[in-house]
C-alpha positions as a Markdown table, in Angstrom:
| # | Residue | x | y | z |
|---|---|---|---|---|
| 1 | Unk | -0.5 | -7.4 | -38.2 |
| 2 | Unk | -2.1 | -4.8 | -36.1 |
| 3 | Unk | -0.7 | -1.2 | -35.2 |
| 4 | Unk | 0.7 | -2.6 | -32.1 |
| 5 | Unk | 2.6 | -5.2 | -33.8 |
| 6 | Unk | 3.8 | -3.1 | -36.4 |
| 7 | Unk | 5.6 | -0.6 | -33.8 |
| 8 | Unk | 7.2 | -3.1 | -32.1 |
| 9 | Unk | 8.7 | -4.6 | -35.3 |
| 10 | Unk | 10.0 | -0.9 | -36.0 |
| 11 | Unk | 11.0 | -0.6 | -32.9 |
| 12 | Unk | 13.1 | -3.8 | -32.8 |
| 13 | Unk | 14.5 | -3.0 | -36.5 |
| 14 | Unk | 15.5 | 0.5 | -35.0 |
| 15 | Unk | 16.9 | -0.4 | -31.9 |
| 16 | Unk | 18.7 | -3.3 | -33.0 |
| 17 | Unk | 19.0 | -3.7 | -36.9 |
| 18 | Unk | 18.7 | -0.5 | -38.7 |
| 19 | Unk | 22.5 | 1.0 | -37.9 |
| 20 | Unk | 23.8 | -2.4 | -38.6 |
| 21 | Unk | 22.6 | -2.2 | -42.0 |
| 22 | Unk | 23.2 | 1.5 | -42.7 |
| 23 | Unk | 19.3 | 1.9 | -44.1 |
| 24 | Unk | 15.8 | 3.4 | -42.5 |
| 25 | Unk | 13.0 | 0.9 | -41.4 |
| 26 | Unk | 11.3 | 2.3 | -44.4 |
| 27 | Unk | 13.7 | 1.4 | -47.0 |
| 28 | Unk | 13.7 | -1.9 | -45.4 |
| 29 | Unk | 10.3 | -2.5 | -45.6 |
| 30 | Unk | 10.2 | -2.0 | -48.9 |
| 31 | Unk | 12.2 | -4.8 | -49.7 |
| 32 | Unk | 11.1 | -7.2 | -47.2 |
| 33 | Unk | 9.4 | -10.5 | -46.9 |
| 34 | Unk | 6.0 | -10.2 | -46.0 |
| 35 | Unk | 5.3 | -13.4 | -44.7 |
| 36 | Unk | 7.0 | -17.0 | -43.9 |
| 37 | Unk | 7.1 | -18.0 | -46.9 |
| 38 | Unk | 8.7 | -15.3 | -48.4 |
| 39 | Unk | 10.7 | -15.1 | -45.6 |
| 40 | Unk | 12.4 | -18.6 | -45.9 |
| 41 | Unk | 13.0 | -17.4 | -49.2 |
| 42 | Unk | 14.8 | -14.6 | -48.7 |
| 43 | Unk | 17.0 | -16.7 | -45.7 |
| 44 | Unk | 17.7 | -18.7 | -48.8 |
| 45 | Unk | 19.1 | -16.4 | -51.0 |
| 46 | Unk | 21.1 | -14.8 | -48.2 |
| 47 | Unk | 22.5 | -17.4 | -47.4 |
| 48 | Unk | 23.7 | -18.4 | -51.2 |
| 49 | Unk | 25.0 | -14.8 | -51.4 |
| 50 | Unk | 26.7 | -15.0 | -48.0 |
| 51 | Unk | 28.4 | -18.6 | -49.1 |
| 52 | Unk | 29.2 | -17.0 | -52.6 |
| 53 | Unk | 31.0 | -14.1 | -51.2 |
| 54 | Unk | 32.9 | -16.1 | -48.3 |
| 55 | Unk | 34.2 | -18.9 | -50.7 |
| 56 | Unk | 35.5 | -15.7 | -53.1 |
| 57 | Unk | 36.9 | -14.2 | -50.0 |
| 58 | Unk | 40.6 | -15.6 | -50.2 |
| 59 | Unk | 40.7 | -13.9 | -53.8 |
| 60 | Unk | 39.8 | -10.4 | -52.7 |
| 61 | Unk | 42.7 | -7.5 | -52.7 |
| 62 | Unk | 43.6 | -6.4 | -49.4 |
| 63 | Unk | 42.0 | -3.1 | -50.3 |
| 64 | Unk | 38.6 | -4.9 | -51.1 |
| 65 | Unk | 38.9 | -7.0 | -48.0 |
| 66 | Unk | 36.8 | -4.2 | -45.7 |
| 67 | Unk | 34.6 | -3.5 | -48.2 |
| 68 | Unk | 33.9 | -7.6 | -48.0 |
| 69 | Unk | 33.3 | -8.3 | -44.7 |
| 70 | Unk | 31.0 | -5.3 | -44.4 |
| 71 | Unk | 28.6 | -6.8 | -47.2 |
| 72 | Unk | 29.3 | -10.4 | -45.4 |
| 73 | Unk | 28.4 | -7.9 | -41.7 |
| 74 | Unk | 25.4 | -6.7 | -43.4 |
| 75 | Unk | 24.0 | -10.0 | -45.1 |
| 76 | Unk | 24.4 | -12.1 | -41.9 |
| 77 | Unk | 22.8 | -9.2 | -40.2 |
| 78 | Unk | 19.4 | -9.1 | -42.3 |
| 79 | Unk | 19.6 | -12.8 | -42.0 |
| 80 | Unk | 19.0 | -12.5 | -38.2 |
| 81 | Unk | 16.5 | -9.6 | -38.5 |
| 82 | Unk | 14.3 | -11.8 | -40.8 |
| 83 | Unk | 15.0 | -14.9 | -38.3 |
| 84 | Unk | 14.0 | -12.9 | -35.3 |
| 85 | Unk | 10.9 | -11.1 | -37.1 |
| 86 | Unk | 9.5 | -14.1 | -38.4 |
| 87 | Unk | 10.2 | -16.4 | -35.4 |
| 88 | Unk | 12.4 | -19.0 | -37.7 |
| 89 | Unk | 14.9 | -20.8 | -37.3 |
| 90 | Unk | 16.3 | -21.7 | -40.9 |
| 91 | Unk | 18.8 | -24.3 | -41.8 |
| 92 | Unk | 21.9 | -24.2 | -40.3 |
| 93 | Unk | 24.2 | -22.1 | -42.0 |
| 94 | Unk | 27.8 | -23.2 | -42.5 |
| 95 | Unk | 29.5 | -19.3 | -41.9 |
């Protein structure tokens, strides 16, 4: 990716992502795919966490319920980040 590319990706993870997920473009980026393949990947196991935590969801205590959907909010939100970035469109998720 050239500089150009690379701003506009910040940009859009700034603007749009970055309060979502409560962490800095740079912290991001240092955990993120860096290409499709790796990408698809990473859809993958979001989407097995996501499922994991939503079928364990009727178990939580009411105090833990919050705290739950938050990490469901945040997961579902990376998921779209990585979906928009990448230009996919990954299987279709049952949540």
């Amino acid at each position: 990716m050239n500089e150009d590319q690379l701003q506009k990706l910040q940009d859009l993870f700034e603007d749009k992502y970055g309060r979502l997920l409560d962490m800095s473009y740079q912290d991001w980026l240092a955990t993120a795919p860096q290409n499709e393949a790796e990408a698809y990947a990473k859809l993958d196991e979001l989407n097995d966490e996501i499922e994991r935590i939503s079928d364990a969801k009727d178990e939580v205590v009411d105090e833990s319920r919050d705290s739950t959907s938050d990490k469901l909010d945040a997961l579902r939100t990376e998921y779209a980040l990585i979906e928009e970035l990448f230009g996919l469109e990954s299987k279709d998720a049952d949540w």
